[in-house]
N, C-alpha and C positions, 0 to 999 in steps of 0.2 A: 818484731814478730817473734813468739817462741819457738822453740827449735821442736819440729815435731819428733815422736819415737820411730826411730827405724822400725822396719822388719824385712831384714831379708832373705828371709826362707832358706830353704834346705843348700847341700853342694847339687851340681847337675847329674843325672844319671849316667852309669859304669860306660854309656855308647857313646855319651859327647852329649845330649841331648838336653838342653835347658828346658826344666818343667816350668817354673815359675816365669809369671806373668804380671806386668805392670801396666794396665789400659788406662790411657786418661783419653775421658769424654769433652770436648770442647763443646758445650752447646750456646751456639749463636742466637739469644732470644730475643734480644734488646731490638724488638722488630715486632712483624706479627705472628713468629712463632715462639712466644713466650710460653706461651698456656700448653702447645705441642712437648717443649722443651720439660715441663713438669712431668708429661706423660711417660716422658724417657726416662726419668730420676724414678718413678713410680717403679717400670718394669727394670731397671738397675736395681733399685730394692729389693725387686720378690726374688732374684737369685740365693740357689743354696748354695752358698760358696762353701770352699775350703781356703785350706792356707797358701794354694798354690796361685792362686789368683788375686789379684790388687786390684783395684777400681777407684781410680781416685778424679772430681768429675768436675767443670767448671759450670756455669748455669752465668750466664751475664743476661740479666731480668730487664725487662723496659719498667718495671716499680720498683718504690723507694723502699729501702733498709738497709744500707741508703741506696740512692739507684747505682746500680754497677752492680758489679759479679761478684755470687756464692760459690766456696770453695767446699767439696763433701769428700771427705774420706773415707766410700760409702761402706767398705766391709774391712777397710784398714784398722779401724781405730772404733769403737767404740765409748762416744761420753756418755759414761753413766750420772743419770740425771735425775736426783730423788722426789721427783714432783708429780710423780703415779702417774705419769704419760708413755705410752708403748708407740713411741712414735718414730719410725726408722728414719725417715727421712732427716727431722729435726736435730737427731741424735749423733748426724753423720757430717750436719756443717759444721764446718768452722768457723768461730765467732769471730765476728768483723772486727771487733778490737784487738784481735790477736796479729790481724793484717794491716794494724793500724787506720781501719775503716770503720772510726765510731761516731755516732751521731746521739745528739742525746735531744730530746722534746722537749717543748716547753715545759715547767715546772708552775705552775699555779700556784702550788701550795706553797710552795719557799720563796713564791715573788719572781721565777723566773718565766719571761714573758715572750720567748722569743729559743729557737732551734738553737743548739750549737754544738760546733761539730768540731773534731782536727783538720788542720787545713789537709786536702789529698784532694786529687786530679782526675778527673773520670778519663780516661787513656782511650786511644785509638784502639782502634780491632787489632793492628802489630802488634800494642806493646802492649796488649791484653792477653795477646796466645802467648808471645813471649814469657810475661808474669806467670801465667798458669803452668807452661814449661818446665820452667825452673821449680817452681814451687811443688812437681811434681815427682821431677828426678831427684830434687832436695829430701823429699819424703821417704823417698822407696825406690831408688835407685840398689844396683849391685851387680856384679860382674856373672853373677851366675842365671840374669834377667833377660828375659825376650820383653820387646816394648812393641803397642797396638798403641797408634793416637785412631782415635775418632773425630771426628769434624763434622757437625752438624748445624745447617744453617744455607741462607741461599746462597746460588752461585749464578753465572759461571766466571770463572779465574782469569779465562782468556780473553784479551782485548775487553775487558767488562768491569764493570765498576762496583759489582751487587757480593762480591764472591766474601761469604760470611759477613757479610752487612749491617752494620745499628744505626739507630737513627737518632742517639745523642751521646755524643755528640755525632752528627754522621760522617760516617768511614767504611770503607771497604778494606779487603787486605788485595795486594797486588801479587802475580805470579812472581814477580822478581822475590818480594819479602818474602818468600813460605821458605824456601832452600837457605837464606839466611836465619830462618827462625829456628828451623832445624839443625842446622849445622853446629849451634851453639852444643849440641848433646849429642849427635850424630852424625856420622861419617864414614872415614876410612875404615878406623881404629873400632867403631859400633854402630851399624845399621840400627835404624828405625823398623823394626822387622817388617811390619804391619802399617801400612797407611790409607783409612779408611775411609772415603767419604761418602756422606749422605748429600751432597750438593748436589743442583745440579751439572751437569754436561763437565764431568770432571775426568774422565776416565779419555781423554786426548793424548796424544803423542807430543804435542807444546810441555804437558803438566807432568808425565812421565820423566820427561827428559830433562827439566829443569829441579827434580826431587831425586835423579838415580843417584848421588853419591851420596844422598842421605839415609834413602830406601831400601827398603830391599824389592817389597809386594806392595802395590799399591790395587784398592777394590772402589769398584765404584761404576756409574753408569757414562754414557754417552751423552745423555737427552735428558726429558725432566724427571725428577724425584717426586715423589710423593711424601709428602711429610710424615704421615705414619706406616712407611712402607717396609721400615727396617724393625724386626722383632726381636728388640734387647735382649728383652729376659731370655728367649732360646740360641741369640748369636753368643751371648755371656756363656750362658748352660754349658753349651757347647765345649765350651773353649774349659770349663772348671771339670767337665766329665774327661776330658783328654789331653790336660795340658801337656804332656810327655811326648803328643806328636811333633811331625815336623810341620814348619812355617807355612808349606805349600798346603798339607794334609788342611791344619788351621785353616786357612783360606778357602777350600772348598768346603768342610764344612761350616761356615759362613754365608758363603754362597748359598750352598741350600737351603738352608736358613732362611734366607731371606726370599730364594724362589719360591719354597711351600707357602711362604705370607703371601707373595705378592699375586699368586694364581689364583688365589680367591677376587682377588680385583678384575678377572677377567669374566665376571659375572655381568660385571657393570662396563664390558668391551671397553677396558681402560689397558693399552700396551705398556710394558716396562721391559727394561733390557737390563743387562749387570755383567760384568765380566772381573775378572784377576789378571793383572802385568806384571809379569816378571823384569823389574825393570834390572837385576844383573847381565840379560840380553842385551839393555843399552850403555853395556858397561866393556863392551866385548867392541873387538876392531871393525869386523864389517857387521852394521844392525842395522836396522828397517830406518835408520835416520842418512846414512850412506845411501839407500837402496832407492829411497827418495831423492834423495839429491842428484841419485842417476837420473832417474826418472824425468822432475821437472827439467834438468838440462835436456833432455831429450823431446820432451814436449817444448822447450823454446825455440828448437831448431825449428820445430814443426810449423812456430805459429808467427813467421818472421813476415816482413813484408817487401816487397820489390819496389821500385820505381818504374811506374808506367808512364809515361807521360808526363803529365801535369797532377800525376795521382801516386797513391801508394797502395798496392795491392799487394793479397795475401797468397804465400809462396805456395798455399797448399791449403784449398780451402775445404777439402773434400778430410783432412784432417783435423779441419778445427773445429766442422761439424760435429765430429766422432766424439771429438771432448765433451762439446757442448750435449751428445746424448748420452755420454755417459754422466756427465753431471748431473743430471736431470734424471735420470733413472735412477745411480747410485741412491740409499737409503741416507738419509738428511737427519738435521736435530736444529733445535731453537732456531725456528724460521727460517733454515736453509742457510743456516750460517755455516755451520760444521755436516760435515758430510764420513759417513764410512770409509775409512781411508780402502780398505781388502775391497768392498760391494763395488767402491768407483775404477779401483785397477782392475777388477772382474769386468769389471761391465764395457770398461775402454780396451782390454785385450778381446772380447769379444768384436765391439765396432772394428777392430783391427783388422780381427780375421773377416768379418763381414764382407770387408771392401776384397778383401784379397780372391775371397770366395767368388763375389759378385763379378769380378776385373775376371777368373779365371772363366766364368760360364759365358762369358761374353766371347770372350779368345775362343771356347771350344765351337760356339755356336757361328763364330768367322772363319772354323778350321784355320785358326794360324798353326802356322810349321813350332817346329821347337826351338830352331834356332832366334826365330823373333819372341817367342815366348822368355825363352832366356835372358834377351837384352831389354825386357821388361821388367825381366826380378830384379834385373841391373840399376835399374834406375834409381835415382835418387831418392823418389815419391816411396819404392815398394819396401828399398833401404831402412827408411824413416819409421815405415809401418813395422819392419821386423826388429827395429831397436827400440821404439816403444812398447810391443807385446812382450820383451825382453825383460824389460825394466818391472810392467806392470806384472810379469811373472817372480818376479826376485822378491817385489813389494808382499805380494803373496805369502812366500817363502816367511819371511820375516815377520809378519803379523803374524801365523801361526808360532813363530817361536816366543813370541812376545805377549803373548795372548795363550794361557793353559787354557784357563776354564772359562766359560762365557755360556749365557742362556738368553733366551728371549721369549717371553708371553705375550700373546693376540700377533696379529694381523700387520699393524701400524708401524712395527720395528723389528721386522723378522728375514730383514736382511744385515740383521745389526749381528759385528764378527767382534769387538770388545775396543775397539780402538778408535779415535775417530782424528780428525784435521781438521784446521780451520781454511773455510772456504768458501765467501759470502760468492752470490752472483757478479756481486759488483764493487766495487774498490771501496770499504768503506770508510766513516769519517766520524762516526757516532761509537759507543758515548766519548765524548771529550775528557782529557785532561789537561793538568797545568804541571809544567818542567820548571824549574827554577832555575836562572839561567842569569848568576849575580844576582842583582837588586833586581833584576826584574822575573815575569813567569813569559815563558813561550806557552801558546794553545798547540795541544796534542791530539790530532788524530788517531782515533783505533787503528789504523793501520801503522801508523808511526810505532805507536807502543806494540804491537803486534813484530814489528819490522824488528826489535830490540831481544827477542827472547833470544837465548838459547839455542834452541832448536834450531831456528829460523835461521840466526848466523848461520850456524853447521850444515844445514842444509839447502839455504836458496830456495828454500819452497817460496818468499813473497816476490821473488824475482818470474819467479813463476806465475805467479797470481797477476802481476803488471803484464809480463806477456797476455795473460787470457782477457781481463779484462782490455787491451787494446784488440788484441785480434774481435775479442765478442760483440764490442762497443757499435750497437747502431749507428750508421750515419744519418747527420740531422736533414729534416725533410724539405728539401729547396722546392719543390716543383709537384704538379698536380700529374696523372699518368695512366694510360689508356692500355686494353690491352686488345689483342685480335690474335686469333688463334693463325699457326703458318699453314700453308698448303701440305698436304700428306706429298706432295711433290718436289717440295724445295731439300735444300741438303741440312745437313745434321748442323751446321755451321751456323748457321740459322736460328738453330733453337726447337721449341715449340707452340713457342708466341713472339709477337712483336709488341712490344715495349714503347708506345707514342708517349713522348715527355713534353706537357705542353709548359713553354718555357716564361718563366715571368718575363717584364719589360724590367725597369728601374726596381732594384733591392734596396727597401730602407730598415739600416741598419742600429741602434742606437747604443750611448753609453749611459744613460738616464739610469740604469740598474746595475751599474758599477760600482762596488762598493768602496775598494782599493783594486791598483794596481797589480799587486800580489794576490788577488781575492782568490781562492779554492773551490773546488767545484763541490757543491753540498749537495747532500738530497734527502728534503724531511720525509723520513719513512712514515711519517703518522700522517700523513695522508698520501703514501702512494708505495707504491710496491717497491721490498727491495728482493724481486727478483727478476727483475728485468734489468739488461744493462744498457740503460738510454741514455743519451749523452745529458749533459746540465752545462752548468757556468764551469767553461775554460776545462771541460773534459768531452773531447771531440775522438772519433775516431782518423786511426792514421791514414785514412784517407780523405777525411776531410783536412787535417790539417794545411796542405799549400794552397786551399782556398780557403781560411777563415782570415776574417778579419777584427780586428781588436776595438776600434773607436764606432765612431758614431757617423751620421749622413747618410744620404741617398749615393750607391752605389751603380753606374749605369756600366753598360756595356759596351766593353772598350775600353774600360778604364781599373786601371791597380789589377786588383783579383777578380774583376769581370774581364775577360778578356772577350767573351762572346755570348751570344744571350745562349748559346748551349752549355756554358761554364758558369750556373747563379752561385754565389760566394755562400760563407757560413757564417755565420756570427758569431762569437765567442760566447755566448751567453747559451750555445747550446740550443737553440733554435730561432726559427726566424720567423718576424716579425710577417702575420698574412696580410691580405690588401684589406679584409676590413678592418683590422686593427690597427691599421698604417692610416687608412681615410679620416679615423676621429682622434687621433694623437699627434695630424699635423696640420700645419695653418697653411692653407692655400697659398698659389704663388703669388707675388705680385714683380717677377721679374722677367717680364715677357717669355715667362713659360719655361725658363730653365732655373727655376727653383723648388722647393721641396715637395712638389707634386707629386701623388698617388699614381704609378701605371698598372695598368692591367698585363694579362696576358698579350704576348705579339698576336697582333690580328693582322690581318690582310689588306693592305693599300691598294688601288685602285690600279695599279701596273703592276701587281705580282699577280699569278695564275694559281689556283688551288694547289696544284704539283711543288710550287715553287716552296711555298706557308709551311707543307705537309714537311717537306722538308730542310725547312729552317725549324721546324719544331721538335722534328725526328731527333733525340739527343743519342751521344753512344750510351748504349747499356753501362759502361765501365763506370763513368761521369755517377753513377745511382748506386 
């Protein structure tokens, strides 16, 4: 490869302040935003630059010349090219045989009947950014340079597979790979000033915090992007009319940049969001990753469970609700996978005080004294509420210092504050990868690779996520149930209905859908919700667990984990098999009646009395 011409521009200005600028554009096309990706080289062209600015641009095409990635050095260099074409574009790549990427056609005329090329490798999306990397601090690197990467192409980075994506060979790049690809040119010693992305759902607290020692600003959204949503030619403009600002300055105007684009989409009630991270905040002793880490330890205490009986019950369920409506209300991104980290601690310090409010009108409306009021604030329960409002207040704190600038257009994401978490409803398992582990691969769960960040170590937030999803996990549905409203006469002890559970006779339970021993509990979201947390195979809630059972057969009462027909077991499989499904998937008995026979509900023998049935049926509420 020939060695291209430097230019490194002027000394920095009399204040300290580095005018010159080095942007290289990574455009991911080798997909279906090839034709988008040209659109970007277009308005990279119509900029009026000066010499204070570089723009040197990758373009990796899904078509051949040959297929892989063009290099443009779009206002760096100039090949003058005597063939009466005024064509910026053409003018500004770099020829493939200069990168050792030559391919020559057949030749008819000379007898040559067949392509040929030098041997070279069409490279993964790593060692594609990497290549561009290099090839672009090679070009125009210098001490007196501020550096802006751009990244444009689909995402998202976390737990996901899509993030700047091609489809030949296909690859994605990994959150662990970006801070290694960076670090080869930035770090302690020189910040990446500027890290820009047009991906989606990139602008997370995972993605922040596994680029701070490379970065300085990273820009980008929550939720999804629009492919033509970022407006080159006046983000560039921008930056060549004021290159002598500071880095933060740069960044907002950027930002607005890209708001005055993007409010025109609100014609067509299309929402977008966008904010700036300062991520030297996560460079600092106590930051919004500490502040977290408080948090979710504080919501584990909350969401622990006791030993009742024959069950496991939760410590504090009047606070797991609280979570569950702030999750729910908090402002969400890619199908409720990531959530606003600021909206959901807003929203959970409100349920906080709710209760406390609620708990107080109640006491004034029973005239209790002050001294029993006291030994209420005392408690454990009101404890728990005042160290979670605490946490979700700090979280606060620190998302504003971590988040300057942030905007949001329409309706759909306007509780969006510029940060967001990962945080499906339900434990997830999708998309999968492969770990190599020796000669062989282990299968990886999203959550597993999720489990492995950065952030995650440092902060326990997935320790957190296991607590929620056990506390939120439905129990699987044993029993059919009736309800009758209580007398306005009875005590509070009681309730407001009664609860009639009518109780199966014999549970059949099977392992015919056992795949392995070790098998994991999946759940295809293409055909069902994942925002429900329902149990599946071998993911049970903790209080079904001391009643499930692992194998197969008819299950009677009195026996193993039926100990009473008010106690029906669980199945491992995540739900239990009904009586018409059990009637045409077993073969009659033929063993005088105590083989794999179909029972109904307990009905009534000819010496029990209505009173007695009613209440062999009654189950306790706990049991449900």
């Amino acid at each position: 490869m020939k060695e291209p011409v430097q230019n490194n521009g002027d000394n920095p200005t009399n204040d300290g302040t580095k005018t010159k600028w080095t942007v290289m554009v990574y455009l991911a096309g080798d997909n279906n935003l090839t034709a988008s990706c040209v659109s970007v080289l277009q308005q990279l062209e119509a900029v009026k630059y000066n010499k204070d600015v570089c723009v040197l641009a990758c373009f990796d095409s899904d078509t051949p010349w040959p297929k892989g990635s063009r290099y443009l050095a779009v206002n760096c260099r100039r090949r003058r090219v005597d063939n009466g074409l005024d064509w910026e574009m053409y003018n500004d790549l770099i020829p493939p045989d200069e990168r050792d990427h030559k391919l020559v056609a057949p030749d008819f005329c000379n007898g040559v009947d067949a392509p040929q090329g030098v041997p070279m490798k069409k490279t993964s999306v790593g060692e594609g950014l990497k290549r561009f990397i290099n090839w672009a601090m090679s070009y125009h690197s210098g001490s007196d340079r501020r550096y802006m990467l751009i990244l444009y192409g689909h995402g998202p980075v976390v737990a996901g597979k899509t993030f700047l994506a091609q489809d030949n060979p296909q690859s994605s790049l990994t959150l662990e790979e970006l801070p290694k690809i960076l670090g080869k040119h930035f770090g302690p010693d020189r910040k990446l000033d500027i890290l820009a992305c047009q991906n989606c759902v990139m602008n997370g607290v995972e993605t922040a915090y596994e680029v701070k020692e490379q970065v300085d600003y990273m820009i980008g959204s929550q939720g999804l992007v629009l492919t033509n949503g970022w407006p080159y030619e006046k983000i560039i403009s921008a930056l060549v009319d004021d290159s002598g600002a500071t880095t933060a300055e740069v960044t907002e105007k950027l930002l607005k940049a890209c708001a005055r684009n993007l409010i025109d989409f609100a014609v067509m009630d299309r929402s977008s969001e966008q904010s700036v991270c300062d991520l030297s905040k996560l460079r600092e002793p106590q930051n919004i990753t500490e502040a977290i880490k408080e948090l979710g330890a504080a919501l584990q205490d909350s969401l622990r469970f006791h030993e009742a009986g024959d069950q496991y019950v939760l410590d504090y369920p009047a606070i797991c609700d609280a979570v569950k409506l702030a999750r729910l209300e908090a402002q969400s991104y890619w199908g409720e996978t990531f959530v606003d980290i600021y909206d959901f601690c807003e929203r959970l310090l409100k349920k906080c005080n709710q209760i406390v409010l609620e708990t107080n009108a109640l006491l004034r409306a029973l005239d209790v004294d002050a001294d029993k009021e006291k030994k209420i604030c005392e408690t454990i329960f009101m404890r728990n509420l005042r160290r979670i409002a605490e946490c979700c207040s700090n979280v606060l704190d620190r998302v504003e210092e971590i988040v300057p600038l942030s905007y949001y257009i329409c309706s759909d994401l306007q509780y969006s504050h510029g940060v967001s978490i990962y945080f499906p409803w339900s434990m997830p398992v999708q998309p999968y990868s492969f770990e190599r582990r020796g000669e062989e691969f282990a299968l990886i769960t999203a959550f597993q690779t999720y489990s492995k960040y950065r952030f995650v170590e440092d902060s326990g937030w997935d320790q957190f996520l296991r607590a929620f999803y056990a506390a939120t996990l439905r129990k699987v549905r044993r029993a059919e149930r009736t309800f009758s409203m209580v007398g306005a006469d009875m005590s509070l002890s009681q309730g407001l209905v009664a609860e009639n559970i009518i109780s199966p006779g014999d549970v059949f339970m099977t392992d015919a859908m056992r795949k392995t021993d070790s098998d994991q509990g999946v759940v295809d979201y293409s055909v069902w919700s994942n925002v429900k947390n329902y149990p599946h195979r071998n993911y049970v809630s903790p209080a079904d667990c001391p009643r499930r059972i692992d194998n197969g057969g008819w299950q009677r009462p009195g026996s193993g984990r039926y100990p009473t027909p008010k106690a029906p077991p669980v199945s491992y499989l995540g739900w239990n098999i009904c009586k018409l499904v059990g009637e045409v998937i077993t073969k009659p008995s033929n063993n005088n009646g105590h083989g794999p026979i179909v029972h109904g509900p307990i009905v009534l023998d000819e010496n029990e009395k209505p009173a007695d049935m009613r209440a062999r049926q009654q189950l306790d509420v706990r049991h449900e």
